[in-house]
TIVEXZA-422028 format. One record per residue: residue in three letters; x, y, z of N, C-alpha, C, CB in turn; residue number from 1. Coordinates in pm, 1 decimal, decimal comma. Glycine has a CB too. Layout:
BEGIN
r	n_X	n_Y	n_Z	ca_X	ca_Y	ca_Z	c_X	c_Y	c_Z	cb_X	cb_Y	cb_Z	k
ALA	X	Y	Z	X	Y	Z	X	Y	Z	X	Y	Z	NUM
...
END
This chain:
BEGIN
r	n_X	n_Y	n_Z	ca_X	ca_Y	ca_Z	c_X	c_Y	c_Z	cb_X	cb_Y	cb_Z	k
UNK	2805,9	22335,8	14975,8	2828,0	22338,0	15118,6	2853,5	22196,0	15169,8	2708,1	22401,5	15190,6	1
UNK	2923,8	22198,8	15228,9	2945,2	22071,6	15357,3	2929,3	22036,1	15479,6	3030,0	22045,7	15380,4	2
UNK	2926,8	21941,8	15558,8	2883,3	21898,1	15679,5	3063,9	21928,8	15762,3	2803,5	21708,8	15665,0	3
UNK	3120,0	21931,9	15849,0	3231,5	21894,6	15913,5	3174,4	21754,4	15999,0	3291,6	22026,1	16007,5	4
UNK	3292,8	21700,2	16023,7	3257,9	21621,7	16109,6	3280,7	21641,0	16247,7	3298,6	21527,1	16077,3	5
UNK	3135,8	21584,6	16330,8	3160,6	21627,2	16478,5	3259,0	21563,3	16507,5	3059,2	21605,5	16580,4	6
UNK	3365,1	21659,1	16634,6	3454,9	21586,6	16691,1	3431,3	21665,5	16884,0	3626,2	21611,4	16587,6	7
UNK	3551,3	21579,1	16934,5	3538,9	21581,3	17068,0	3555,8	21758,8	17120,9	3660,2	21469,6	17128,2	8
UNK	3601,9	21831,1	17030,1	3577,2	21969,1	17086,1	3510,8	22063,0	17029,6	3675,1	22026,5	17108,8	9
UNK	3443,6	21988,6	16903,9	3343,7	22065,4	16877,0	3196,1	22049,2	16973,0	3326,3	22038,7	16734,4	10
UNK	3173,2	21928,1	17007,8	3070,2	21880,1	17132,9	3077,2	21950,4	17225,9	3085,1	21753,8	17193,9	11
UNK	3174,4	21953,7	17311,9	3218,5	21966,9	17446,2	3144,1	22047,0	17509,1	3341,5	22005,4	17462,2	12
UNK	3164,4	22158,2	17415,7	3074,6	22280,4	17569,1	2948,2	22286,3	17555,6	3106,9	22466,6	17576,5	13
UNK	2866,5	22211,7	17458,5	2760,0	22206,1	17448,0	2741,1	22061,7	17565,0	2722,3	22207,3	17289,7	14
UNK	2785,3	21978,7	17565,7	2759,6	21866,9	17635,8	2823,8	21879,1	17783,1	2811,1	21748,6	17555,9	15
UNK	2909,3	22032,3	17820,9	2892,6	22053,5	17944,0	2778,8	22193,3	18001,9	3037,7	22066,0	17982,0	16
UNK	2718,5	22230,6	17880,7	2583,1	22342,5	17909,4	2485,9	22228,8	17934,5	2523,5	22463,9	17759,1	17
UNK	2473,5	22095,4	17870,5	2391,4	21984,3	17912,6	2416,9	21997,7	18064,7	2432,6	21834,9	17844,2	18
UNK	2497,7	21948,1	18088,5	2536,2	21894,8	18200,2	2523,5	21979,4	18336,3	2662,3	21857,6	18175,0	19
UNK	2546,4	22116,5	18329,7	2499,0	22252,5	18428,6	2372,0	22237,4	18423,2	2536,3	22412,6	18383,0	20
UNK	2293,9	22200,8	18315,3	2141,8	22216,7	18301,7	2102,9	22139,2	18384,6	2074,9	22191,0	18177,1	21
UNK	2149,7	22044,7	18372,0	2061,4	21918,5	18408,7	2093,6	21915,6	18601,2	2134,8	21742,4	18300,4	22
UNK	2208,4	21976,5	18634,0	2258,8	21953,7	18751,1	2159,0	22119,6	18820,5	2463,8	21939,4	18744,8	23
UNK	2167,5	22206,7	18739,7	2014,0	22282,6	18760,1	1884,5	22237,9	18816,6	1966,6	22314,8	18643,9	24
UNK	1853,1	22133,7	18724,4	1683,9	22116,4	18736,2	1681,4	22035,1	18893,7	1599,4	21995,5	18577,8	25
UNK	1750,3	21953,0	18889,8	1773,7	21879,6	19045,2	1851,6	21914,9	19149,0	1821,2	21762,4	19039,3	26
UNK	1878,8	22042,0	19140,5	1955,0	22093,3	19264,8	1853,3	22159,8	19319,2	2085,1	22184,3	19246,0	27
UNK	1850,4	22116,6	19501,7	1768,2	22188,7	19564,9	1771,3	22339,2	19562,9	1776,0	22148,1	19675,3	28
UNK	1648,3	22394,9	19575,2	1587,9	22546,9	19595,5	1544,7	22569,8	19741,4	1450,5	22574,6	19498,1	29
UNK	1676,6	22592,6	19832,6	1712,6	22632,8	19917,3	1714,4	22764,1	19975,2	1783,4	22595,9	19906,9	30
UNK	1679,1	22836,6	19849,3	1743,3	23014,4	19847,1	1636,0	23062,4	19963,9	1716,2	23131,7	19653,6	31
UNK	1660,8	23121,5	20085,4	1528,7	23173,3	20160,9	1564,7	23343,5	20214,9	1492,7	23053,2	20316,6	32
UNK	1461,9	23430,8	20189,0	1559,2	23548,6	20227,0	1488,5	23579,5	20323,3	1593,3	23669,2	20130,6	33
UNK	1393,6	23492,4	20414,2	1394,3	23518,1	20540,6	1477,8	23480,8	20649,6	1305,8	23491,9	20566,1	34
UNK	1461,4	23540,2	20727,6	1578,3	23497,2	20824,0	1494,6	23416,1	20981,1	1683,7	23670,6	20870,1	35
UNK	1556,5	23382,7	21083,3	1538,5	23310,1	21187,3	1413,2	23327,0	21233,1	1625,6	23330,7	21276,5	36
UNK	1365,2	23464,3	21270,2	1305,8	23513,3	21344,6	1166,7	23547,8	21246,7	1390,2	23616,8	21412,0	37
UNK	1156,4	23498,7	21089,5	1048,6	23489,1	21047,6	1040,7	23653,7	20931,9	945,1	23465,4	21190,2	38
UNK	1138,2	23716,8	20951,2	1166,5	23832,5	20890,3	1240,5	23879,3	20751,5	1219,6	23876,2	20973,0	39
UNK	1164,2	23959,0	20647,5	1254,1	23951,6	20560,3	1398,0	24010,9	20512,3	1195,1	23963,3	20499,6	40
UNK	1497,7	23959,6	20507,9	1600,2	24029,8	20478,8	1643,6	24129,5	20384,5	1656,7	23966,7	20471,4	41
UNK	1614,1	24236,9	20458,5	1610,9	24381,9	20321,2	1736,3	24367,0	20242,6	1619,6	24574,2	20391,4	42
UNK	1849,4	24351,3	20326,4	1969,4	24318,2	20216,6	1988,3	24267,4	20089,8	2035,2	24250,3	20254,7	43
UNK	1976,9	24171,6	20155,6	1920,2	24033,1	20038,2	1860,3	24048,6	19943,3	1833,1	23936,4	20076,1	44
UNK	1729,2	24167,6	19980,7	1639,6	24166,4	19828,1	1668,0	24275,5	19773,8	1475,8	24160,4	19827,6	45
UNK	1740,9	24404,0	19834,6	1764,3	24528,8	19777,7	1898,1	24468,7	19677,7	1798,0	24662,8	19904,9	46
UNK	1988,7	24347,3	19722,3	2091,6	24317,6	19639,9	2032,7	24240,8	19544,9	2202,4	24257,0	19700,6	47
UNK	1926,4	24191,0	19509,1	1901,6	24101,5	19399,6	1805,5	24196,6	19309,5	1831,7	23951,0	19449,9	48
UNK	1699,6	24258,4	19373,0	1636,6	24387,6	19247,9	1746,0	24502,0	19174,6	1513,5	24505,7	19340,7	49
UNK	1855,2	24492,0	19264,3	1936,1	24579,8	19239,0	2038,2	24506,4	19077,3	2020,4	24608,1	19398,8	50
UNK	2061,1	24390,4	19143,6	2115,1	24272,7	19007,9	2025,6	24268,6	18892,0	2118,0	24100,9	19056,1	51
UNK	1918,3	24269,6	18951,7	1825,3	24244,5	18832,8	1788,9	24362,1	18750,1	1698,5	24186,2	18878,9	52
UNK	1800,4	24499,4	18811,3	1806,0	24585,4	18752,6	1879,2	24644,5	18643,4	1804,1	24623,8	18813,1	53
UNK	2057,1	24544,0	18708,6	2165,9	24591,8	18579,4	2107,4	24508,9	18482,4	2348,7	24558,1	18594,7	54
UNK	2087,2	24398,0	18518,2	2094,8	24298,3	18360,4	2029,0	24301,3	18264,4	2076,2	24175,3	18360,8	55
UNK	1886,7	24368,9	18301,2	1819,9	24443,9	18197,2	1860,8	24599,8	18150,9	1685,5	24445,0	18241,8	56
END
């Protein structure tokens, strides 16, 4: 067996999954599904249990 040698596109999408990651960990968590008036937005969460439901 042999090694290949790394080159610039064998890296790449690994060193741009780095790069989403990292722009992940420091991006603000903004997400709020209440709304103005202190209330929760049924929309909002019936559309995300509902997401979360397909993906499993």
């Amino acid at each position: 067996m042999y090694q290949k040698k790394l080159n610039f596109y064998n890296v790449m999408p690994f060193l741009v999954l780095l790069a989403v990651a990292l722009l992940g960990v420091f991006a603000p968590a903004d997400i709020s599904f209440v709304d103005k008036n202190g209330n929760y937005n049924s929309a909002d969460i019936a559309w995300i249990l509902t997401a979360t439901a397909l993906v499993f």
